[in-house]
VEXMI-207047 format. One record per residue (C-alpha): residue number from 1; residue in one letter; x, y, z. Coordinates in steps of 0.02 Angstrom, whole numbers, plus 50000, padded with zeros to 5 digits. Example, Ala and Ser with C-alpha at 12.3 -4.5 7.8 and 13.67 -1.06 7.14 Angstrom:
REM VEXMI-207047
{site 1 A {50615 49775 50390}}
{site 2 S {50684 49947 50357}}
REM end
This chain:
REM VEXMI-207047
{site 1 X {50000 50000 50000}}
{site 2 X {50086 50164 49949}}
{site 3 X {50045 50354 49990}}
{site 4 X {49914 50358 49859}}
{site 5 X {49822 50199 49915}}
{site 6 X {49812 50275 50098}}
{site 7 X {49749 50437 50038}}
{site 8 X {49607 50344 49928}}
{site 9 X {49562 50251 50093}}
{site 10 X {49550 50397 50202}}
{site 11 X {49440 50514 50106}}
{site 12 X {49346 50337 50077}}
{site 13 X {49322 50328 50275}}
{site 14 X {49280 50524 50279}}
{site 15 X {49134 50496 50153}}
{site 16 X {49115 50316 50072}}
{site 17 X {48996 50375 49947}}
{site 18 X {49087 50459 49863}}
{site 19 X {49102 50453 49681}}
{site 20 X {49245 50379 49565}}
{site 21 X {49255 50568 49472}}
{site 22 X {49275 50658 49680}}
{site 23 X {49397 50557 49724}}
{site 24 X {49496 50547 49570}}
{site 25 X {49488 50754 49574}}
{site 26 X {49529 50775 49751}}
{site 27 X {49692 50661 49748}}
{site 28 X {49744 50752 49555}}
{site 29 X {49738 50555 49440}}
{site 30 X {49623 50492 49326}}
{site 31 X {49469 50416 49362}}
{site 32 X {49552 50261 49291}}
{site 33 X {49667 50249 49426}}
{site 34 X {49552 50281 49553}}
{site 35 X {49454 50118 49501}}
{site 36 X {49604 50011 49463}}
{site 37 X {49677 50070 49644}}
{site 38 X {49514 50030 49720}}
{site 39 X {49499 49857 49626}}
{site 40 X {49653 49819 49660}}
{site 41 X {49627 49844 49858}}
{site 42 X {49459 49751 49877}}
{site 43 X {49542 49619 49780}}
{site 44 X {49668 49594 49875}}
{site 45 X {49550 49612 50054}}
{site 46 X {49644 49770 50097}}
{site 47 X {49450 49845 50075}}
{site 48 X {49325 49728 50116}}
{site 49 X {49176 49848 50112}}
{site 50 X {49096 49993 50120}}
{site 51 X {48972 50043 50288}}
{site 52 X {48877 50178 50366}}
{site 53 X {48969 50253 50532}}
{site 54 X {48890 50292 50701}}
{site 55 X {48905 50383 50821}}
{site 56 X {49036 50316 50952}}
{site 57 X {48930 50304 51088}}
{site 58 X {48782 50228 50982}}
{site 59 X {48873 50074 50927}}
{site 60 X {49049 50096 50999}}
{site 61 X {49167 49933 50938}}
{site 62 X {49220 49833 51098}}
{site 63 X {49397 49887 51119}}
{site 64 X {49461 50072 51140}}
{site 65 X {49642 50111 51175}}
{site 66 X {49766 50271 51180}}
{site 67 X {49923 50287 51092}}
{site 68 X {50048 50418 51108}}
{site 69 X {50155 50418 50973}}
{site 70 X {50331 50511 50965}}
{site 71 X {50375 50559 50794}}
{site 72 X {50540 50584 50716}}
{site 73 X {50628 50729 50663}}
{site 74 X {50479 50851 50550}}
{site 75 X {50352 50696 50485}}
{site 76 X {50214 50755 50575}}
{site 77 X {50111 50777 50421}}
{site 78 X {50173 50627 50338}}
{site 79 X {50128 50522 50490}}
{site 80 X {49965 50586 50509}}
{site 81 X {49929 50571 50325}}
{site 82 X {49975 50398 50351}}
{site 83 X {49874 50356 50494}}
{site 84 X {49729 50433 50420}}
{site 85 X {49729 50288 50291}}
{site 86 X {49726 50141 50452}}
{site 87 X {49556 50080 50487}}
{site 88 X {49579 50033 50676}}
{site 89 X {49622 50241 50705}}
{site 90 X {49478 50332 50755}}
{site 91 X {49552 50495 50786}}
{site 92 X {49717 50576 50780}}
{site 93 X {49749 50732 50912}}
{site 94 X {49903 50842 50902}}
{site 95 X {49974 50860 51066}}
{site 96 X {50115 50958 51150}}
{site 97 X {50241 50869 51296}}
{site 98 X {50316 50706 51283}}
{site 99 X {50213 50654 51148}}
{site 100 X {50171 50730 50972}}
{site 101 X {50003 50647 50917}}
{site 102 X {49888 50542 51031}}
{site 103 X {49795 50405 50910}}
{site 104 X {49615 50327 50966}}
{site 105 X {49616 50151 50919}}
{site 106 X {49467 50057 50903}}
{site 107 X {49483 49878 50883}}
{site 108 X {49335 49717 50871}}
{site 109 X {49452 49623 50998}}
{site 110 X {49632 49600 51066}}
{site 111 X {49702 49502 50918}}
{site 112 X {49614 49649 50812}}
{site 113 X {49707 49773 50934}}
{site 114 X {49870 49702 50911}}
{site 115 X {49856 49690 50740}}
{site 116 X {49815 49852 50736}}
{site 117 X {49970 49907 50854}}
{site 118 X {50104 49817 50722}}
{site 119 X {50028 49902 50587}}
{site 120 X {50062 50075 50670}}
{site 121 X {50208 50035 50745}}
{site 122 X {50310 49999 50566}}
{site 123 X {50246 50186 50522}}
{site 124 X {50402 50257 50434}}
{site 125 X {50431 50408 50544}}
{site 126 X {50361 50366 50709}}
{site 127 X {50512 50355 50845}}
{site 128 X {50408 50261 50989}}
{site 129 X {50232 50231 51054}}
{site 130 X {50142 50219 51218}}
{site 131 X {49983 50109 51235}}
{site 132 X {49848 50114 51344}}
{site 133 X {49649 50012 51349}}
{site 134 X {49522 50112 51414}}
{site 135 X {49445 50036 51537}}
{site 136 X {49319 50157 51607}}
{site 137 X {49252 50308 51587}}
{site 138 X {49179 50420 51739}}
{site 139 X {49080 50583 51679}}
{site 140 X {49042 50715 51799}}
{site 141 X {48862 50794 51784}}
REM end
């Protein structure tokens, strides 16, 4: 999967419907491309559908976790471009401190998780990562 592949998939996961002739405008290739890419990626299971998304705390998926991610040297932008395009990242928030970028990972179950982890973790540009499963959350009223 190359930069162009991961920038299909996330304006694909911003708005699934839309058409062959939006995407192929907003990433500047043909509409040609655009299907071959996508063909290519179902056919290989990289894509293996297309939904509707909910709100989080109308059908939230069983596993949330935190990562802070420390990124190397000025890739901030290529990193989050990247991450943009991983289906187990719900959000990406730029942060100041220790950490550069916190990452909310969603994930069907553990093996999902770590999957998902390994993936993120072979990011070109990412130095190291902290993990942590919410357990819990407490809301004051």
């Amino acid at each position: 999967m190359d930069t162009l592949d991961q920038q299909l998939i996330a304006l694909l996961r911003q708005d699934a419907r839309a058409s062959i002739a939006t995407l192929a405008h907003k990433l500047k290739v043909s509409r040609g491309t655009v299907t071959n890419r996508l063909t290519r990626l179902e056919d290989s299971g990289q894509i293996v559908g297309y939904t509707v998304r909910l709100r989080a705390d109308i059908a939230p998926r069983h596993i949330t976790a935190w990562m802070s991610i420390a990124v190397e040297g000025n890739r901030t932008r290529e990193v989050v471009g990247i991450l943009l395009g991983e289906p187990g990242v719900a959000g990406i928030f730029d942060t100041n401190g220790r950490w550069d970028l916190l990452a909310e990972l969603r994930a069907e179950s553990l093996q999902e998780l770590a999957e998902i982890l390994e993936r993120v973790r072979l990011i070109k540009g990412i130095g190291a990562t902290e993990t942590s499963i919410h357990l819990q959350t407490y809301k004051l009223a």
